[in-house]
N, C-alpha and C positions, 0 to 999 in steps of 0.2 A: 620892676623886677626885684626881686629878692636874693640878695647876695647867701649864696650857701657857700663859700668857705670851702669849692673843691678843689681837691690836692690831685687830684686821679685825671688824668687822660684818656679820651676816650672817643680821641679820634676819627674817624672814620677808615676801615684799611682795604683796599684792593690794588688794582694794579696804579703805575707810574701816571695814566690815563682814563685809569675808572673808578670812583670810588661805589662803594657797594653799600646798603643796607637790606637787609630783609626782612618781612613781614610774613610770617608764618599761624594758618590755623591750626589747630592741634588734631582733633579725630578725626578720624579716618583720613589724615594727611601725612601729619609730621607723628602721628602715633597711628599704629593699627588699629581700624573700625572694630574688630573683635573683641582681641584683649590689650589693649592699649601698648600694646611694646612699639618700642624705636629703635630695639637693636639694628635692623637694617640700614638704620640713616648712621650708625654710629662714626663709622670714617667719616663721613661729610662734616659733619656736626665736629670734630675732634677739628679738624682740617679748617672749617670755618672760627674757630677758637684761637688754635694760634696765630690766625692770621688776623686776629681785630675785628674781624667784619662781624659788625650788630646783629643780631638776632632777638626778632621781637614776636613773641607770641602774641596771637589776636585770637581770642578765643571767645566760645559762651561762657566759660568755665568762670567761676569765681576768684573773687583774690584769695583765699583762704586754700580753695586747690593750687593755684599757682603757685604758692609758696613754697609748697612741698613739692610741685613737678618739677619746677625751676632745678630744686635743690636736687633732682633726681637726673634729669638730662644734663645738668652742669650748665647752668644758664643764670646767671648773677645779673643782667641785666634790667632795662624797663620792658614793662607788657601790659595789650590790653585785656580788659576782663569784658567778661559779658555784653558781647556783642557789639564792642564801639561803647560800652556806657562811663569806660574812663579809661585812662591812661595810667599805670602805674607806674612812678620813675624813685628807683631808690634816694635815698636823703645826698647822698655822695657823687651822685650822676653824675648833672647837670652842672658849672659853675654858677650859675645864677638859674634861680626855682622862678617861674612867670607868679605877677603876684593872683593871677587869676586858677593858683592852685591851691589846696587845703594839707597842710599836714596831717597824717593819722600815722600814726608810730613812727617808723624806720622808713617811711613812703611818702611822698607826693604823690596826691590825684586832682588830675583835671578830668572833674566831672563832668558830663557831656547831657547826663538827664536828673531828672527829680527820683526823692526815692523808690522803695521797691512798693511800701504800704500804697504810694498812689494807685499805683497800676492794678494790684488787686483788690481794691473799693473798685474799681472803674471795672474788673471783671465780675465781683460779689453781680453788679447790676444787670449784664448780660446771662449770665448764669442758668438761670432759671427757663430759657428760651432753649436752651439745649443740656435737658435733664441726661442722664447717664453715658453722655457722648466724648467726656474727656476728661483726664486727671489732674488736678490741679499741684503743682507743685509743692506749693505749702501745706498743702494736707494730707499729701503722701507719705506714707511711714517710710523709714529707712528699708526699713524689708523693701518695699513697691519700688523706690529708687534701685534698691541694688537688683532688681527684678527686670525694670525697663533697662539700666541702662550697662549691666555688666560690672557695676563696681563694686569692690568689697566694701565693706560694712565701714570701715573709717573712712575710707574715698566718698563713700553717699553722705557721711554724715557732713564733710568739708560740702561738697557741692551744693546741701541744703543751705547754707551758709549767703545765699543771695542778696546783693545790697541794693539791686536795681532794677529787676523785672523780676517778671515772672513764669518760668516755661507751663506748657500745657502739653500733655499726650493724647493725642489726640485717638478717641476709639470710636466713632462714630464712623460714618459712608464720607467718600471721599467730595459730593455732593454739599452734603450739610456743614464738612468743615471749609470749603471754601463760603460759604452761607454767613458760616463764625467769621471767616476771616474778616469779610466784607466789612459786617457789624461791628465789627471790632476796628478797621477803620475809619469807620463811620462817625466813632466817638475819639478821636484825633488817639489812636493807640496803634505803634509802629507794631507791624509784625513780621520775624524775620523766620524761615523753619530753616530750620539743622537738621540735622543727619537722624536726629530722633525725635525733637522737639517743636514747638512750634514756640517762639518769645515774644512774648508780649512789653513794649517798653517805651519809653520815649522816643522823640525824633533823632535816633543816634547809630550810627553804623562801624563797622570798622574800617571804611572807607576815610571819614570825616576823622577819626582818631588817626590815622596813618598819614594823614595830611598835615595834622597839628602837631607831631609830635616828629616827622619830617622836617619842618619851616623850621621847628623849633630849633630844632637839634645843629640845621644848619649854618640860621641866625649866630648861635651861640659858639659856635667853634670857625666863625668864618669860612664853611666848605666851600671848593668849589662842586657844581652841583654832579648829586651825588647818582646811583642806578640804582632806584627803588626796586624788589626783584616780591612779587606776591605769589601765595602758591593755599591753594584751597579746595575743597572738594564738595561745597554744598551753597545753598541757594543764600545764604548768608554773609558766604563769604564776598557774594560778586560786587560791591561796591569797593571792597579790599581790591580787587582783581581790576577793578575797570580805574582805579585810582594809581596803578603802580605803573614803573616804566613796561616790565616785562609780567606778564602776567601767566601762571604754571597752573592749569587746570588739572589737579590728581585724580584717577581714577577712581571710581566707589563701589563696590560690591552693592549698593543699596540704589544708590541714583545715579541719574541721568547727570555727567558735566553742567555745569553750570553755565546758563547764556548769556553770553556778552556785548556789547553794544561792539568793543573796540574790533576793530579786525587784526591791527600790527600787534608783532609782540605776542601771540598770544600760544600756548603749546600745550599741550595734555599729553598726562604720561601714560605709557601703556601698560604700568603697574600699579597697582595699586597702592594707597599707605603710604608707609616709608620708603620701601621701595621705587614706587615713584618717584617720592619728593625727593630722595638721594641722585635718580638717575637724571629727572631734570637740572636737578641744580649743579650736577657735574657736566652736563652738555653748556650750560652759562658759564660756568668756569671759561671752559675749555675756547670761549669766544673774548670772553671780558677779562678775564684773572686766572691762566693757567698758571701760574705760580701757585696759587692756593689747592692745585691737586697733587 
């Protein structure tokens, strides 16, 4: 371990009886599928702040979008990026940094896969097998980014910003991309689809990051064990869901809930977005920590 010199407290906080963290996707969950707003969650979110309770984004999204959404929902904490491929914990977090993480600026990351160049040599080679059937990431102009996915022109250019996969859009028959996916399994390459995407990436999930960075957390401040609380809305998210105590299936204008092995614990909301994710996580309150409403 790595002595970082933290002055800062950071606890864990719920009730006398429960201690709380949570683990949250961001589209079409804890932000609207459309135009990304969270006003709806905003009392939750306000409510979960003064009370200490961690709030950890697990997203596809990039650290370079993080940084900026962080600072927009008011979330100073650690988060994961792109899909489970690391764990981002500010330099001030943790009292002691595990030495099996790397510094890069103001951050620790424990990386979870190799980098992003690998993945797209390994798709360069499938490629050719399915000619005009999907968009590649890296080759998409910022205009095609803000096209597929709704974001303005500085939002796309952050999200190109990828350190560790690669997504694909897929425009082909729903037929031939499961065909892709296969082959793409084939050659040990993890795929996980979101809400618009298909990711192409190492063996890493936000499952396995929600795990590590839990033990971690509670290793290091002696908790006693704490109520992991996950809430997601696409087929990415379900190893986040099936890893957590309670697990919050949000509704999606686009897909089907996500299937899950566990049966206990498990709820969907009957709104959508924020919406949902506000209304679930004030029914957990109201069970685990009504002091926090």
């Amino acid at each position: 371990m790595t002595n970082n010199h933290s002055s800062e407290s950071h606890a864990i906080a719920g009730s006398a009886s429960t201690n709380i963290m949570i683990f949250t996707d961001l589209d079409g969950t804890l932000l609207n599928h459309h135009d990304y707003s969270f006003t709806p969650a905003l009392p939750v979110l306000q409510a979960i702040k003064r009370h200490n309770i961690p709030l950890i984004p697990a997203t596809s999204k990039t650290f370079a979008e993080l940084i900026e959404l962080r600072r927009k929902i008011g979330l100073d904490g650690p988060f994961i990026i792109e899909n489970g491929a690391a764990v981002c914990i500010p330099d001030n977090y943790l009292p002691n940094i595990p030495d099996t993480c790397v510094k890069k600026g103001e951050y620790w990351f424990k990386e979870f896969v190799t980098g992003r160049d690998y993945w797209i040599q390994a798709l360069t080679q499938i490629a050719p097998q399915y000619p005009n059937q999907f968009l590649q990431f890296s080759k998409m102009s910022i205009t095609q980014i803000c096209e597929a996915t709704g974001l303005d022109e500085c939002s796309a250019e952050l999200a190109a910003q990828r350190q560790y996969g690669e997504p694909i859009l897929w425009t082909g028959s729903d037929s031939q991309k499961q065909a892709f996916i296969k082959d793409l399994i084939a050659r040990d390459i993890t795929v996980q689809e979101g809400g618009r995407f298909i990711h192409l990436s190492g063996d890493a999930n936000k499952g396995d990051a929600l795990r590590w960075f839990l033990a971690e957390y509670q290793t290091q401040f002696s908790q006693k064990p704490c109520l992991s609380i996950a809430l997601g809305d696409g087929k990415n998210d379900i190893a986040m869901l099936e890893a957590a105590d309670i697990s919050v299936r949000i509704l999606s204008p686009c897909n089907h809930p996500p299937t899950l092995t566990k049966q206990k614990n498990v709820m969907t909301s009957t709104e959508p977005g924020p919406l949902g994710w506000s209304q679930c996580l004030r029914e957990i309150f109201k069970q685990y920590a009504p002091e926090v409403l």
